[in-house]
C-alpha positions in Angstrom: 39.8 64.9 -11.5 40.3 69.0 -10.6 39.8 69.8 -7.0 36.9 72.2 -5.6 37.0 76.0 -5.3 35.6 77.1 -1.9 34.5 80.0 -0.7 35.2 79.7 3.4 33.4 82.2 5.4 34.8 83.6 8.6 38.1 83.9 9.5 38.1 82.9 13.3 40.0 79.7 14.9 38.0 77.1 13.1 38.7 78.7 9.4 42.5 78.2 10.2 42.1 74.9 11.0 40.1 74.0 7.7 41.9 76.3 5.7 45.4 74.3 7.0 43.5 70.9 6.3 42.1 72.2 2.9 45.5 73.3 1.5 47.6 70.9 3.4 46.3 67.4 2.9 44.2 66.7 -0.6 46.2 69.3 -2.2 43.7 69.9 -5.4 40.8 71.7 -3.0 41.7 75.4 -2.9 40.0 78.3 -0.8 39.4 80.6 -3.6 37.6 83.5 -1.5 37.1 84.1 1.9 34.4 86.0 3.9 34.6 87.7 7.3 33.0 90.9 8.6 35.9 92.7 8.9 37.9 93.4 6.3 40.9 93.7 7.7 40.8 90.1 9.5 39.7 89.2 6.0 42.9 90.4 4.4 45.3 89.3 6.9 43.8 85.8 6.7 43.9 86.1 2.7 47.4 86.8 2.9 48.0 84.9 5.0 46.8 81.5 3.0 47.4 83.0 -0.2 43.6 83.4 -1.0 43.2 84.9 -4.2 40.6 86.8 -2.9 38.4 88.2 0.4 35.3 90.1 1.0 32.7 91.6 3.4 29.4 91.1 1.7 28.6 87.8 2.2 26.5 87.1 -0.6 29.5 87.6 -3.1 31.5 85.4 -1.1 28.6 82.6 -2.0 27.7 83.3 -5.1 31.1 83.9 -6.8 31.4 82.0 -9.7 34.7 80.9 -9.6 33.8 78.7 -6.5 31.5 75.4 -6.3 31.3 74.6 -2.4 30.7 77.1 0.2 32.6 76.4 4.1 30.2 78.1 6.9 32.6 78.5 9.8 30.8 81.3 11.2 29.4 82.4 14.5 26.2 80.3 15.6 23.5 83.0 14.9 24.5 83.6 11.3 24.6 79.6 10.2 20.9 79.6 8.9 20.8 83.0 7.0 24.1 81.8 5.2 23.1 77.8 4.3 20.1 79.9 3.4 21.9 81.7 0.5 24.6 78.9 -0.4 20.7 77.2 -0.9 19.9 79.4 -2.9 23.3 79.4 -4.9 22.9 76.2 -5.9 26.2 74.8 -4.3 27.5 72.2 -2.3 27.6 73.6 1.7 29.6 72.3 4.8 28.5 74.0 8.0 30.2 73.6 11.2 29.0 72.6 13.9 26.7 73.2 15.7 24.1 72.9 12.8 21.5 75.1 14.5 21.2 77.4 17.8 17.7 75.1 18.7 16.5 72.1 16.1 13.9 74.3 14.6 16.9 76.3 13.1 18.2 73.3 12.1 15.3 71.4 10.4 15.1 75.1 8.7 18.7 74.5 7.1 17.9 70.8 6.3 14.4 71.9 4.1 16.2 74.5 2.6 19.6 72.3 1.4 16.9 69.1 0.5 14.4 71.9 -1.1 17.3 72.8 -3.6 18.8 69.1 -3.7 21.9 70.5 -3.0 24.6 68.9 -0.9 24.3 69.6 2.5 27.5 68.4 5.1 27.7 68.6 8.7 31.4 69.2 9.8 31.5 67.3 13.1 35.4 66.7 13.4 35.5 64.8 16.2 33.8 61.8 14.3 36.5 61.8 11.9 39.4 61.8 14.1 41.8 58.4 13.4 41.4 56.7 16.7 37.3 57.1 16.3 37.2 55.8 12.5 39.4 52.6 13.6 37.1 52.1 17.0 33.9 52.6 14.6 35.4 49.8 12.3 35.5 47.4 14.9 32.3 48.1 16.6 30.5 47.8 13.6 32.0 44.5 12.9 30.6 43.2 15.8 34.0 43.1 17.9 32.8 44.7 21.3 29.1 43.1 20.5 25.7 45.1 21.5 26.9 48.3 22.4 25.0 48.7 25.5 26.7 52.3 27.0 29.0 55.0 25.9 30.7 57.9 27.5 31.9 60.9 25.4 34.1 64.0 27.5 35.0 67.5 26.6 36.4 70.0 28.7 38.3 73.0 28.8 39.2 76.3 29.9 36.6 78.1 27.8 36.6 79.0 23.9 38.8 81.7 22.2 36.1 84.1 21.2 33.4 86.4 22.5 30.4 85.8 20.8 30.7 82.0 21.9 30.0 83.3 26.0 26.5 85.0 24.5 23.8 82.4 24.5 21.3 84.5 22.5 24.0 84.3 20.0 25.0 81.0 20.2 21.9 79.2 21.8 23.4 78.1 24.7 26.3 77.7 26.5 28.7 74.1 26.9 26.5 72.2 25.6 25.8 73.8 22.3 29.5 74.2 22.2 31.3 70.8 22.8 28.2 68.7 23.6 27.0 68.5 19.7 30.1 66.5 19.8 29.6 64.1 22.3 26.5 63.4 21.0 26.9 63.1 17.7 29.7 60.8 18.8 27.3 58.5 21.1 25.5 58.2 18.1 27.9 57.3 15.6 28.6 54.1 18.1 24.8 53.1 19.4 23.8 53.4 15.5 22.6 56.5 13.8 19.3 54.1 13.7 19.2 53.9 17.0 16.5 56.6 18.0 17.5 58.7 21.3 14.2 58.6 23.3 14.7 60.8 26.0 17.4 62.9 28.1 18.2 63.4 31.9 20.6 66.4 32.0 22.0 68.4 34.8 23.5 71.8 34.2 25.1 74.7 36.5 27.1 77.6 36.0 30.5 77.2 38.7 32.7 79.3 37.8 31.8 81.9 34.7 29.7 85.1 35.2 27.6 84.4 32.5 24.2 83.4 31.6 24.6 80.0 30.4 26.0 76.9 31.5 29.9 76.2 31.9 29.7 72.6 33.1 26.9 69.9 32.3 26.0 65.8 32.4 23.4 63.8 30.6 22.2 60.5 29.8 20.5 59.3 26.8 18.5 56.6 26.7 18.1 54.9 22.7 15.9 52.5 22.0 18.0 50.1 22.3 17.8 50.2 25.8 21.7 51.7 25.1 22.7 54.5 27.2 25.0 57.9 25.9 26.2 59.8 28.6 28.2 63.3 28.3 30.2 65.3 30.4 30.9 68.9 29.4 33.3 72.1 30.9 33.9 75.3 30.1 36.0 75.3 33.5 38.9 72.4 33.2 42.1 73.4 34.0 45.3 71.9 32.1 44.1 71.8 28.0 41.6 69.9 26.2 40.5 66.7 27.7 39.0 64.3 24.8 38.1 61.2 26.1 35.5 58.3 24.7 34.5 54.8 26.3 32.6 52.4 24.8 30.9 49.3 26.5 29.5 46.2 24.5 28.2 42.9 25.7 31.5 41.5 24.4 34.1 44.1 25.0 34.8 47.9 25.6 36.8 50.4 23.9 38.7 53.3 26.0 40.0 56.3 23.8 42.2 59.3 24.7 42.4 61.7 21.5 44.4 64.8 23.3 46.0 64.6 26.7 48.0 61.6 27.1 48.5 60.8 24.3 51.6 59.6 24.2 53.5 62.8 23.5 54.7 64.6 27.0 56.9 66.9 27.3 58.6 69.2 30.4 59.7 72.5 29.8 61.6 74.7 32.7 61.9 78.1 30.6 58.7 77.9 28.6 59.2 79.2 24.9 55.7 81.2 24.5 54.8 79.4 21.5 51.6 77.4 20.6 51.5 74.3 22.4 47.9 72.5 21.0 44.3 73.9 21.1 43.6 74.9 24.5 46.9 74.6 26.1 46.7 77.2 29.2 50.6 77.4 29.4 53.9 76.6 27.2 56.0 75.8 30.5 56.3 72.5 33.1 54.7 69.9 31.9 53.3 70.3 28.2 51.0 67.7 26.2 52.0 68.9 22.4 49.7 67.1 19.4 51.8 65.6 16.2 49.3 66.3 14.0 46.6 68.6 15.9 44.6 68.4 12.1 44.8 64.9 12.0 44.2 64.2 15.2 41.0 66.3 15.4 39.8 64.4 12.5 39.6 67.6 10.3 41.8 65.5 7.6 39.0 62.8 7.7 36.3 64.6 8.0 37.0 66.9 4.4 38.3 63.8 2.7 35.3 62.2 3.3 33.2 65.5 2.4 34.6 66.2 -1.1 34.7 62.2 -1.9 31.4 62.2 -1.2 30.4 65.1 -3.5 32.2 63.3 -6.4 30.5 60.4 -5.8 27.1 61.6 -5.4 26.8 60.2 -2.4 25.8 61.3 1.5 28.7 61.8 3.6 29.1 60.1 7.5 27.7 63.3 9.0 25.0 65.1 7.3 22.5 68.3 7.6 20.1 65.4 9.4 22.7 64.0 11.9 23.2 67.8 12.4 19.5 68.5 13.4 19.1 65.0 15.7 21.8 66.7 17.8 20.0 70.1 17.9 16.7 67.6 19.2 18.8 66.2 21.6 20.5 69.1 23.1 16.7 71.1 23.0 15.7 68.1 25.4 19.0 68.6 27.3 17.7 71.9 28.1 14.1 70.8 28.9 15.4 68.0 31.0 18.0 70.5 32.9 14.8 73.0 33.6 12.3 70.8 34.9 14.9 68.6 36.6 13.3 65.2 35.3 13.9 63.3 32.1 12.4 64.7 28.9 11.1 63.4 25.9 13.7 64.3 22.5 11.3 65.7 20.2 12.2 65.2 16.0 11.3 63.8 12.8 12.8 60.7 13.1 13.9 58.8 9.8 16.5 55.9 11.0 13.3 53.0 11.2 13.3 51.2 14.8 16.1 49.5 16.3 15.4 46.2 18.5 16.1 45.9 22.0 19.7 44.5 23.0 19.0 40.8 24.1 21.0 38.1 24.0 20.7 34.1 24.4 21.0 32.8 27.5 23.5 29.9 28.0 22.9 26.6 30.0 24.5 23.8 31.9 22.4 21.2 33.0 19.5 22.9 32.9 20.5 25.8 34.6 21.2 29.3 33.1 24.4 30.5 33.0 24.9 34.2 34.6 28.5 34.2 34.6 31.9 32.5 33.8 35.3 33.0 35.6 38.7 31.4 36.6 39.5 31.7 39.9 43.1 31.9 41.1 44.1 28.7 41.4 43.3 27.8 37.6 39.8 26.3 38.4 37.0 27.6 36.4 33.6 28.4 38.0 30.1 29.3 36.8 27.4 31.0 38.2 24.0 29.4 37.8 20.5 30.3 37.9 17.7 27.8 38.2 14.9 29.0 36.0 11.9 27.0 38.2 13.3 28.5 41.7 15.2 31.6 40.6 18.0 30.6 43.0 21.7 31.4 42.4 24.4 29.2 42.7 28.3 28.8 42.9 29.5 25.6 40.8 33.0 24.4 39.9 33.4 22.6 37.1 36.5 22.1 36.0 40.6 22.4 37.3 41.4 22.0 41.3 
């Protein structure tokens, strides 16, 4: 079938990136007009992705009718009034992330894309990126077990633009930046039905003369009894770190999705160019990305978009997901005030999820805590008796 004509608004770092993917991987989806508030940042980006066309009023970049899906990759405080007019439009939007600036902002968005039943995605790239899909794949069939605790890390130097240092534009600082995406990916592996109950958070502000927080920690307790913890910076040295774990009650899954990746590389003169997103330096040692579109999952995460348009169907990461991580970062910042844990306050759809338990093993009548082979090949357990509550060492086979 024909592609989709898009109208992408803003022309800042994360407009190249989908504009790349857009015209670079499904080949039949074409930015037909873009949008930015200056016009000459919007005709240097039209020219330079051959963009038919580009514009400063931002209704005529929604509502042009040579387009049918409308990109939102702008600033943080003009998200709502612009999902407000693609709404209104009648077309299919894709908002980055974050959805909102607090999740009142964001259950805003989500009445007015359900209101006008039109299709609403959240563009949450780092639950598209290869290494995630393939680790989702096997968690959800059942390969690590219960998934009883997962950590999700971004840090950095600091983002590329000004507005993002202004938390009454943005709504905060590192956490409305990269933790959105450490949530959203905590999520994807507990189970998006999996409600998050409440948040213990920590923030301070180290290094930045700013307002907001450059560095934070949380834990987020599911009702699962699962745990999500994050750890974001605005103050890393050396790139991007990207970093997921993942612990089950049958196995665990490490992921590295940017430094160390396999790709290293030393460099004595330095050649100024672009090393990856991030990068502080092109000399000494260098961690260069293959396929930075790829490998952020922006491929992914568009394919999966504009399929599920066709289809009629929801995508992995919609206007909902988008406002559960505005509830969860809101109690983030509750928690991080009062310096206690704090209820996540939302509309929650995703039913109840039972606690993690599993079924105890015996051996002659006792309960079996633990198995393991000791050096010397012999294999020992270690048992519980259920009428005493002792705990015992027993050997039972080898030596």
């Amino acid at each position: 079938m024909d592609g989709h004509a898009i109208s992408m608004l803003g022309t800042g770092l994360i407009s190249e990136f989908y504009t790349n993917t857009l015209h670079g991987q499904r080949g039949r989806d074409r930015v037909r007009v873009v949008y930015s508030r200056s016009a000459e940042r919007g005709t240097a980006f039209r020219d330079r992705w051959s963009i038919p066309e580009s514009t400063t009023d931002l209704r005529v970049a929604i509502e042009h009718p040579d387009t049918d899906v409308v990109v939102v990759a702008l600033p943080n405080f003009l998200h709502e009034e612009a999902v407000g007019l693609v709404a209104s439009a009648g077309k299919a939007v894709l908002c980055t992330k974050p959805l909102g600036r607090t999740a009142e902002e964001a259950r805003r968005m989500l009445d007015a894309v359900e209101a006008a039943g039109v299709f609403g995605g959240y563009l949450e790239d780092l639950c598209y990126t290869p290494k995630t899909l393939k680790a989702l794949a096997a968690v959800q069939a059942g390969a690590i077990g219960d998934v009883t605790w997962v950590r999700s890390r971004e840090t950095h130097p600091g983002p590329h633009s000004a507005w993002f240092w202004d938390g009454r534009l943005t709504g905060g600082g590192a956490i409305i930046d990269l933790g959105c995406h450490c949530i959203e990916i905590v999520r994807n592996f507990v189970g998006k039905g999996n409600r998050p109950v409440d948040v213990l958070c920590h923030t301070d502000t180290l290094v930045h003369p700013i307002a907001d927080e450059d560095n934070a920690i949380a834990l987020i307790r599911f009702e699962s009894g699962a745990v999500g913890q994050f750890e974001v910076s605005w103050t890393f040295r050396g790139g991007m770190d990207l970093r997921d774990e993942v612990a089950g009650t049958h196995g665990t899954i490490w992921l590295n999705h940017f430094l160390r990746t396999g790709f290293e590389m030393f460099t004595a003169g330095g050649g100024g160019g672009y090393v990856a997103e991030k990068a502080e330096t092109s000399a000494g040692w260098l961690f260069p990305v293959g396929d930075e579109v790829s490998e952020l999952g922006y491929v992914d995460m568009f394919s999966d978009m504009f399929r599920a348009i066709d289809a009629g169907r929801a995508p992995q990461e919609t206007f909902y997901d988008g406002y559960v991580v505005n509830a969860i970062m809101d109690a983030c910042y509750r928690s991080a005030r009062a310096g206690g844990w704090a209820p996540v306050e939302l509309d929650w759809r995703g039913g109840s999820t039972p606690r993690i338990a599993s079924q105890a093993e015996t051996y002659e009548g006792q309960v079996v805590i633990k198995r393991e082979i000791l050096p010397d090949g012999r294999h020992k357990l270690i048992l519980k008796d259920p009428a005493s509550g002792d705990f015992t060492d027993r050997v039972v086979a080898g030596g």
